[in-house]
Each structure stands twice: as structure tokens, then as C-alpha cells.
C-alpha positions in Angstrom: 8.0 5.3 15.6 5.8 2.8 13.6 2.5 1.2 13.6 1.6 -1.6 11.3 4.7 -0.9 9.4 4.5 2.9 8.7 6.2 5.6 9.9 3.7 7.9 12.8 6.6 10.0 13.8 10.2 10.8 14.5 12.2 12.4 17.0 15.6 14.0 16.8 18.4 13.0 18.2 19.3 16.1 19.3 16.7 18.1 19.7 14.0 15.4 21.1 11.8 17.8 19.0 8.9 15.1 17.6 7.8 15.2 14.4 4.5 13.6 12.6 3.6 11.6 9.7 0.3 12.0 8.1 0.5 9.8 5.1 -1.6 8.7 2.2 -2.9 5.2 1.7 0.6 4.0 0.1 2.0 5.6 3.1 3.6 8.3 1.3 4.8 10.9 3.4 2.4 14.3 2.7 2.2 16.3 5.6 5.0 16.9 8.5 3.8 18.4 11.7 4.8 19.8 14.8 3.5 18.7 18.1 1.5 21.6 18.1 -0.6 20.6 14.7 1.6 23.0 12.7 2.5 21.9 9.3 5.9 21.3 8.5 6.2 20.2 5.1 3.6 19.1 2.6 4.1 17.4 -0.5 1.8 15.8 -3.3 3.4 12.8 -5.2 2.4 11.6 -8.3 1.9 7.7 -8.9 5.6 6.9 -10.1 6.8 9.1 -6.7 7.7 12.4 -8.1 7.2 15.5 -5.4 5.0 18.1 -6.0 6.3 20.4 -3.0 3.8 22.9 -1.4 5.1 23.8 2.2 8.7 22.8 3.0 10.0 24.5 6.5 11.3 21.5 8.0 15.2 20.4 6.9 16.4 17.1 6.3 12.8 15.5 6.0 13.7 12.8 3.4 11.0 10.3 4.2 9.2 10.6 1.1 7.3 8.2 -1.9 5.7 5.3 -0.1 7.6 6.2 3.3 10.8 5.1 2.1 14.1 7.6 2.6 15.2 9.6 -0.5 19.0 9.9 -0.6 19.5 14.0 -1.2 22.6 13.7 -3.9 21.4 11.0 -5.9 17.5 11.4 -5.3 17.1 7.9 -5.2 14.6 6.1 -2.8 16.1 3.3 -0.3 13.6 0.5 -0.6 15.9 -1.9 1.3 17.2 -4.7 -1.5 17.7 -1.9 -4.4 17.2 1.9 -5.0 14.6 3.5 -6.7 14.1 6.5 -9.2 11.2 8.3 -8.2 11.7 10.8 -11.4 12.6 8.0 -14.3 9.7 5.3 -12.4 12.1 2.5 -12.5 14.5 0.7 -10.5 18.2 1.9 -10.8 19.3 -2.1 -10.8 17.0 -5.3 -11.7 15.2 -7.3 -9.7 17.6 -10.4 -9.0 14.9 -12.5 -7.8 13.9 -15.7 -10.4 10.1 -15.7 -8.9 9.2 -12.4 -9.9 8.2 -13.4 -13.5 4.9 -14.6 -15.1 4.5 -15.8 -18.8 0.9 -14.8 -18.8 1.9 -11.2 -17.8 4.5 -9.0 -19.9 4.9 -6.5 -17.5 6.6 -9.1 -15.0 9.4 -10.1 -17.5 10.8 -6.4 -17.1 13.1 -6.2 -14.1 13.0 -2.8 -13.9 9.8 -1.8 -13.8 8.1 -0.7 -10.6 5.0 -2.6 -9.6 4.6 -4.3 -12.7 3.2 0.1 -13.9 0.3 -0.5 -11.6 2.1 2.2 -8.7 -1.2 3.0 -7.5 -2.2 -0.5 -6.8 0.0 -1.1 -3.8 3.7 -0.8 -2.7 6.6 -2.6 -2.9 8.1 -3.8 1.1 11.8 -3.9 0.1 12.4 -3.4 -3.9 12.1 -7.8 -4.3 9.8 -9.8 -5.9 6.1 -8.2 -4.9 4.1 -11.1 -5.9 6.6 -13.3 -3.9 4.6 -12.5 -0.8 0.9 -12.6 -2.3 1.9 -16.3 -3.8 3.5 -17.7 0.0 0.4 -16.4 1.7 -2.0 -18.2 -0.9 -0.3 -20.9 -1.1 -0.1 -21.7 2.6 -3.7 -20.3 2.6 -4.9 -23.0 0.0 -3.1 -25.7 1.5 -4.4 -25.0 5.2 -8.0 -25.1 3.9 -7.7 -28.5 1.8 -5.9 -29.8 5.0 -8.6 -28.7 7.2 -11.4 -29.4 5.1 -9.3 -33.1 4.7 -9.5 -33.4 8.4 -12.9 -32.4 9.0 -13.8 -35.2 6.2 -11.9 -38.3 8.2 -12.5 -37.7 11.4 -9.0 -36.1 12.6 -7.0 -38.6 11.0 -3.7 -37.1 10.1 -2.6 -40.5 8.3 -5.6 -40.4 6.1 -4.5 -37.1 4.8 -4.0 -37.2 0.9 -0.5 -35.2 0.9 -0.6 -34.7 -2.7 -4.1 -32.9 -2.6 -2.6 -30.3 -0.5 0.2 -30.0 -2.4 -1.8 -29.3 -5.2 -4.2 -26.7 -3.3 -1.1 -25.3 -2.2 0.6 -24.8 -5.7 -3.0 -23.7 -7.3 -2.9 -20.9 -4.6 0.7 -19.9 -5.0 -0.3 -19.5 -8.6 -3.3 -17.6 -7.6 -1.5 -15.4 -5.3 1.4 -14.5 -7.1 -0.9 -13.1 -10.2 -3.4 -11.2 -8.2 -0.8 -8.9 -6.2 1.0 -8.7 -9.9 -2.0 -7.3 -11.7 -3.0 -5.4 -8.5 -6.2 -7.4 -7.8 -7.9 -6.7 -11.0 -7.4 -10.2 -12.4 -10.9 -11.8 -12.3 -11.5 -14.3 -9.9 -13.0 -16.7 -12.0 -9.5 -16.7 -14.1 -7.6 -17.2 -10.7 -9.6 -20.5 -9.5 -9.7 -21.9 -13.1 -5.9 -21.7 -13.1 -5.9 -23.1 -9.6 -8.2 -26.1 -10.4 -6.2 -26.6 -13.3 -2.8 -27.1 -11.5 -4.4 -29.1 -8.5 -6.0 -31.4 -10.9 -3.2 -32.1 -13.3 -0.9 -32.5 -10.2 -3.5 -34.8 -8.4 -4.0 -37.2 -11.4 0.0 -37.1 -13.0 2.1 -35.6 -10.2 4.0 -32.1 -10.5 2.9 -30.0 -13.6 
């Protein structure tokens, strides 16, 4: 059973005995309980997702680092697109997306690395690209606003719209998105809209940068 994309609880199969998740704020799986309140199995994980075990009386709980399942003979965490290895804090296999990398930032060039070494920053939805999804959402973000604020400016007249300008305001917040979620929101937001002004301007006055 899931909210919001994490795990509240599990049944089994055959049993229909219900078990539930209390989990940290990167949804790592700490404490097991019984319907009762009775603690199952609780665990402590340390940034890269190795398990400090304290209480483990419930069998075959392998819902572990950030909520993802943790094969028993390899040890390896299922993230979806690769596997990960909680005890080495790398990915078995590289990242075989082309987006993931940023000139600006080293730590995106490796395509091993887990979360760019910032694991307590956030998580990582399916072992691809992280700042993939940060730069789509500012980009369509950015490019919403300029349309809007377009708009508001002419009256409602979709012909009037300069499509250029929101290509621009889209590309400035792709740019913008993509480096925030890879340095885990401690990239200054002065930096971010320079580089986005930059980009919207050059493509505005000469066409794609």
C-alpha cells in the first residue's frame, strides 16, 4: 500500500498478516510494525544506505535504503532502471542516460556515482538521470510563466505570442532545474537566474545557444 509514492504497508499473501512502514524523510524503511504497534524490525541507515540493524524479528523484510527492495544474495538495491550497492555507494552499472551530465559540475560526469555524493539531499525515483526531472519541471515551469505573463501583456492574443521568448524561458529553466536537484538545492539562486537570463537572452537575440 502506498501514499504519495511510499510504501505505508504490506500484507502477505498468505497470511493477510499487515505489516507497517514507518520511514525516514528519504523514505527509508526504519521501523516494521505489527498491527498491534509492535516493532518488527528496526534499522538505522547511514547516507550511502548501509544498515545498522537493531531489532530484526520479522523474515523476509527486504524493503530497505530509500524504500527500494534489497535482493538477499547479491545485496543489491532494485531502483528500477539499474541496481544499486548500498555497501560500495555506487551503482553496479552506469547511468545510460546522455542528460545526466553538467560541465559546470564534476560530480555529474561520473556515471556511477549516486546522487551526484549529495545521498542526503534527496533520492533517486528509478536509478536514471535525477536532474532529468528537476530540469522538465522547470523548464515547463519557465515557459508557462513567460506564456502567461505574454498573455496577460496582449490581451489573450495567442498569435501575438513571441514563441521564441518561451523557448528561451523554457531552456533558461531546464538549465535551472537540472542544476538545482544536481547540487541538491544548494546552488545559489542568484547563479541559477544569471544562467537562465543568459540563455533566454542569447537565444532571443541569435537563436539556439
Amino acid at each position: 500500500m502506498f501514499l504519495n509514492g511510499k510504501r505505508l504497508a504490506r500484507r502477505d499473501i498468505l497470511t493477510g498478516t499487515v505489516h507497517y512502514y514507518i520511514s525516514d524523510y528519504l523514505g527509508s524503511s526504519n521501523v516494521v510494525a505489527n498491527g498491534s504497534g509492535a516493532i518488527e524490525n528496526e534499522s538505522d541507515f547511514y547516507p550511502f544506505g548501509g544498515e545498522e540493524q537493531i531489532t530484526a524479528g520479522l523474515s523476509g523484510q527486504r524493503y530497505k535504503f530509500t524504500g527500494k527492495e534489497r535482493d538477499p544474495e547479491s545485496n543489491m538495491d532494485y531502483f528500477g532502471a539499474r541496481y544499486y550497492g548500498a555497501g560500495l555507494g555506487r551503482w553496479v552499472t552506469a547511468d545510460y542516460s546522455e542528460n545526466g551530465s553538467i560541465i559546470e559540475l564534476p560530480q555529474t560526469l561520473n556515471k556511477y556515482n549516486y546522487l551526484y555524493n549529495r545521498p542526503v539531499y534527496g533520492t533517486d525515483p528509478d536509478g536514471r538521470c535525477p536532474p532529468c526531472v528537476g530540469a522538465i519541471v522547470g523548464g515547463v515551469v519557465e515557459a508557462g510563466f513567460d506564456l502567461g505573463k505574454q498573455l496577460v501583456n496582449n490581451g489573450g492574443n495567442l498569435s501575438a505570442v513571441n514563441g521564441r521568448e518561451v523557448g528561451a524561458a523554457a531552456l533558461g529553466g531546464f538549465v535551472a532545474g537540472g542544476l538545482a536537484v544536481a547540487t541538491g538545492g544548494v546552488t545559489r539562486p542568484a547563479y541559477l537566474s544569471q544562467k537562465s537570463l543568459e540563455i533566454s537572452a542569447c537565444m532571443v537575440r541569435f537563436g539556439p545557444c
